[in-house]
N, C-alpha and C positions, 0 to 999 in steps of 0.2 A: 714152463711155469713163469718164468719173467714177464714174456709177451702179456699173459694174463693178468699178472697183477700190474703190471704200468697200465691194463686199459683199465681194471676197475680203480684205481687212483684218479684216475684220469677224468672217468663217470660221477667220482665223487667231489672232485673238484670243482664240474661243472654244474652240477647241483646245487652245492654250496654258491657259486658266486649269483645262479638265478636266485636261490633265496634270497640273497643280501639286494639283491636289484629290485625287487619288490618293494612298493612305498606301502606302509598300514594303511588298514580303510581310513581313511575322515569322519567322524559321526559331526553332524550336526547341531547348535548349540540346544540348551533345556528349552521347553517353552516358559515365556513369562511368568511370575506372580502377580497373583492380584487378589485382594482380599472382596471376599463378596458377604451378601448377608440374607437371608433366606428372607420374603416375606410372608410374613403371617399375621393373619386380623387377628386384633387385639382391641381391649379396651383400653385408649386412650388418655391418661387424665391433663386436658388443656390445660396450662401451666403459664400462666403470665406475668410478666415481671416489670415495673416500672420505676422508674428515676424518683426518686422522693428527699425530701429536705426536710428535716424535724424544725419544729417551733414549738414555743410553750403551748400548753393546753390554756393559758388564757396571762397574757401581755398586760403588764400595767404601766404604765408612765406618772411618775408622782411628782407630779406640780406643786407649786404654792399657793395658796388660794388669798391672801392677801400679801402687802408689800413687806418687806421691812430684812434686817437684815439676823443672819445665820448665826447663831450662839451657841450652836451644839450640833455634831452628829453622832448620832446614838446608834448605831449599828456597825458592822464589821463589813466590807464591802467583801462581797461576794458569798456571803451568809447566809442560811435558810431563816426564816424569822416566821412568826405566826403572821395570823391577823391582828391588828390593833396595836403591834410591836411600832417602839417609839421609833422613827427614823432621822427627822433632824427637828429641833426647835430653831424657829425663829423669835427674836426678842419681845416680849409680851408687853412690857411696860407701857406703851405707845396705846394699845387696845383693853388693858386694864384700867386706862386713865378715863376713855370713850366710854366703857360699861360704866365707872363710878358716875359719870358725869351725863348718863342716859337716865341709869336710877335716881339721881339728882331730881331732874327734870320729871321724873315721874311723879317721885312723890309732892312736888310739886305743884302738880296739878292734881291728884288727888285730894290734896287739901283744898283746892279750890271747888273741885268737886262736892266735896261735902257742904262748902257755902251755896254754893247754887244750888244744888238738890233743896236744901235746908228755903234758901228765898224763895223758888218755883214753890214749894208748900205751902207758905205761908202765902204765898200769890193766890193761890188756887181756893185757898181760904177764902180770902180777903175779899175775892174776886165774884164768888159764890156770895156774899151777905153785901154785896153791891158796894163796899167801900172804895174801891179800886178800880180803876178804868179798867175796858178789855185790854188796853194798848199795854199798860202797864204789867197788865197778866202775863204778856205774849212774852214780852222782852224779857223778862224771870225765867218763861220756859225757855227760852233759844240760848240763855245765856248758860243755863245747868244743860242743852243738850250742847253748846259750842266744848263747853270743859269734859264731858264724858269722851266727844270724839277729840280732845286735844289726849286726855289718860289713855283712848287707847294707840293713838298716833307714838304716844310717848313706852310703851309695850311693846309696838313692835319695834321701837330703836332699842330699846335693853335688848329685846329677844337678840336683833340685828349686830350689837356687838358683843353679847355672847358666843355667837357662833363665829366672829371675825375672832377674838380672844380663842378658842376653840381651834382655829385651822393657824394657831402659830406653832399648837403641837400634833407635826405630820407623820402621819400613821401611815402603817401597811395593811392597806385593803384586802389582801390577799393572803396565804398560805405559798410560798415558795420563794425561790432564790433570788437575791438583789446584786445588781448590779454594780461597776463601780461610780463613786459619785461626780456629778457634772459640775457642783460646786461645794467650795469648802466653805468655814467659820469666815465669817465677817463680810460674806459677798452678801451684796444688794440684792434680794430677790423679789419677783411678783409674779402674778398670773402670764404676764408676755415675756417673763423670760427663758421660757423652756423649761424642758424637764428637769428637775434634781436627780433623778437617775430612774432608772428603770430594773422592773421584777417580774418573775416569768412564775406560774404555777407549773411545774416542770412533771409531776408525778398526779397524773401519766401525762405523757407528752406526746404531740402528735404529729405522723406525717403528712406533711401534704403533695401530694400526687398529683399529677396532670397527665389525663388523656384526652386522647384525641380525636374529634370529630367521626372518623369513622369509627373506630372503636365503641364508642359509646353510641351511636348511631344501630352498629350490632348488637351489643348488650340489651338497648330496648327492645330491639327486633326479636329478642331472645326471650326475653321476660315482660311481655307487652300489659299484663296485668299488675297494676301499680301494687295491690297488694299483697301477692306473690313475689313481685319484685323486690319488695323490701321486707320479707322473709326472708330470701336468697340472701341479700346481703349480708342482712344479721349473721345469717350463721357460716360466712366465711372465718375460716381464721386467717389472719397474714402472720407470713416472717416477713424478719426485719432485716436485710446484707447489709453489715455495717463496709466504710468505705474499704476498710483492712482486708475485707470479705470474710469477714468471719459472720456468723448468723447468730442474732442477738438471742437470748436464750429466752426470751417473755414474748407470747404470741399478741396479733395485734385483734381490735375489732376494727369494721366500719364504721365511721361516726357522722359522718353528713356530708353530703354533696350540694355542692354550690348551685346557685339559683339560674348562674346564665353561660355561654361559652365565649372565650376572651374574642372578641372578633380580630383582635390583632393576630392573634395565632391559632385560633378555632380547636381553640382545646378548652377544656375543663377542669375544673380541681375536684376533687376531694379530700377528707379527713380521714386520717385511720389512727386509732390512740393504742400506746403500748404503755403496759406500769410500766415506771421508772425509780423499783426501788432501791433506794440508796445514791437517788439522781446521778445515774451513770451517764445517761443520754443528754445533752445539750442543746438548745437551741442554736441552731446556723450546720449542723450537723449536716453531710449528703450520706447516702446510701441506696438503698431502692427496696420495694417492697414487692414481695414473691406470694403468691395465692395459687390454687385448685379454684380456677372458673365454671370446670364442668369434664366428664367421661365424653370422649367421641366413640362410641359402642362400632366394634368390629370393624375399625380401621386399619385400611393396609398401607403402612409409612415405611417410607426410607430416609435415610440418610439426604440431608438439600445435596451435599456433594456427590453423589452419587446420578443427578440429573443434570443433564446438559441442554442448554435453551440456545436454540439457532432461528435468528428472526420470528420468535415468539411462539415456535415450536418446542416442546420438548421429547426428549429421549434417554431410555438406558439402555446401559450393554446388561443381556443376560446371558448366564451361561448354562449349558443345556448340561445331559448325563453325562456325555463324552468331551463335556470342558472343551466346546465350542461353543463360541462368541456370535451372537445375535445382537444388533441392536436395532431394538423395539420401540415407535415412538407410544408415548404416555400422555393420559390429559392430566393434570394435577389439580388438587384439591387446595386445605388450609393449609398453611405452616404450624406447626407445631412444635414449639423449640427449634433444636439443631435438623428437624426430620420436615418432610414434608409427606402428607396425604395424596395417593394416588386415586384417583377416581376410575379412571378404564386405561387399560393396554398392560396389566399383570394379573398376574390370579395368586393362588396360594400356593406355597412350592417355590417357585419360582427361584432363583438364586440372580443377584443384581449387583454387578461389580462398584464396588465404594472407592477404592481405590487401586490405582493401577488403569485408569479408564485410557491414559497415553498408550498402552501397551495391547488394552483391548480391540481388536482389529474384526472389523467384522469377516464370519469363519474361520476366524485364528485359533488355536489350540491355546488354553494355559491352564499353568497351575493354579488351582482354588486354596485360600484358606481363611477358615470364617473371620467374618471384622468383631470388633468388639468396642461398643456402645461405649461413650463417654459418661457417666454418672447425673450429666446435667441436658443427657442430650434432647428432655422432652420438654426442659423451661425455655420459657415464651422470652426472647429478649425484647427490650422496650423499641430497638431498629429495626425487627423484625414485624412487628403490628402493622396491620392496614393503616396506610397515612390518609387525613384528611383530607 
């Protein structure tokens, strides 16, 4: 019995140290992740967005229309004020004296008026029953027509310093906010010495935009019928991104496009006016203005990250049932916000790696999981637009 059990001891020893000699299998690492995103035609809505800078809906600059100096300012600087609201007087006394001493002169010759009228009659008389030479006729008439055109020479100087007496008190032309003032009490002013200050009609207020040669070049191309075209525009709405990026809560219209393009920089302006009530909005403001230009009907977009351009080719990786990797080249359409329009080289289904493309190898195995769309990924950025 001994013999026996030292050999199975013996068996079991040698067992045990094979198993302990055995290294475990190795497995292999996972395959990669990579987020991909299905394509599927959709309706589109172009979404364009451009750089914009508010200004008042209408700029006034308030001069002095004659000399003299400043005795008053009658507003609050940086106040909303009507039209006809006092803004500053200049001293009247100087053009009060001009009016009394215009009517002076008028009546003046009025009186004279009346004698020569008075002699021409009795000329005309006189002249008629032969007492009186023709010569002496004539002189009677040129003399009552010399003092009618002195009465009315002297009419237009009254009129002429009423309206000088008249522009010593300076109004506001306009309905909105003033500025602060360029001069105070006791300065010398006149027509050439600039403005007194300046007032903005601010509600509604408006942006002004600038596009760009090509863009507006497609736009016509788009809406070639002038008055189609500006139906279209009408009935855009705009937001407004203020700089903080928040989105102004009052929608804009279109309001006019300018007549030429800058040749300096072969872009364009336009106007687009938002209300502004309770003048929140100010001029010298930036922000940008965001609009719906038009539906691209049954487009198939991806992600621009998700395309890779090699000497003015492109390409993406897709991945088939068994999450292997293909890369397929692509011809590309518009940009459309963050996404770009493919034209030929995917179809529907299709699954197209967005991110993780470092790790997509063509016929490499990886793990899929869907990407998910930024909130803003279909707005047009103003860098993103065809350049001129």
């Amino acid at each position: 019995m001994k013999p026996l059990i030292a050999l199975a001891t013996l068996l079991i020893w040698l067992s045990f140290s094979a198993g302990c000699s055995r290294k475990p299998a190795q497995t292999g690492p996972p395959p990669p992740e990579v987020l991909v995103t299905t394509v599927t035609p959709q309706d589109v809505p172009r979404v364009l967005e451009r750089v914009a800078t508010l200004d008042g809906f209408i700029n006034a600059n308030i001069n002095a229309q004659v000399q003299g100096y400043i005795v008053s300012r009658d507003y609050q600087e940086g106040s909303v004020v009507k039209k006809g609201d006092l803004l500053f007087q200049i001293d009247p006394r100087p053009f009060e004296a001009a009016l009394a001493q215009a009517k002076g002169t008028l009546a003046k010759d009025k009186a004279n008026q009346v004698k020569a009228d008075a002699d021409k009659k009795r000329a005309m008389d006189l002249s008629n029953k032969k007492v009186i030479s023709d010569q002496e006729r004539d002189t009677a008439t040129a003399a009552a027509d010399s003092t009618r055109a002195n009465v009315e020479a002297d009419e237009a100087a009254v009129k002429q310093a009423e309206i000088n007496l008249g522009y010593t008190k300076i109004t506001a032309p306009i309905d909105g906010v003033t500025g602060f003032a360029n001069n105070q009490v006791g300065d010398l002013v006149g027509p050439i010495t600039g403005p007194l200050t300046t007032m903005s009609q601010i509600d509604p207020i408006k942006a002004v935009v600038t596009a760009g040669e090509g863009p507006f070049t497609d736009f016509v191309s788009r809406h070639p019928d002038a008055t189609e075209r500006q139906a279209y525009i009408k009935s855009l709405d705009f937001e407004l991104i203020l700089s903080s990026g928040s989105v102004y809560s009052q929608k804009g219209k279109f309001y006019a496009l300018d007549r030429n393009l800058d040749t300096k920089t072969g872009s364009i302006r336009y106007y687009v006016t938002f209300p502004n009530p309770g003048n929140i909005l100010r001029p010298g403001q930036f922000g940008k203005v965001r609009f719906v230009a038009d539906m691209k009907k049954g487009a198939m977009v991806v992600p621009q990250e998700a395309v890779s351009e090699l000497q003015g080719n492109y390409q993406v990786a897709v991945v088939d049932e068994n999450n292997k990797v293909s890369i397929r080249p692509v011809k590309m359409g518009e940009r459309i916000g963050a996404m770009w329009e493919v034209t030929e080289g995917l179809k529907p289904g299709d699954k197209v790696v967005v991110q993780g493309l470092q790790k997509a190898r063509e016929g490499s195995t990886v793990t899929v999981k869907d990407w998910t769309p930024p909130p803003d990924a279909l707005v047009s950025k103003a860098d993103q637009q065809k350049k001129p």
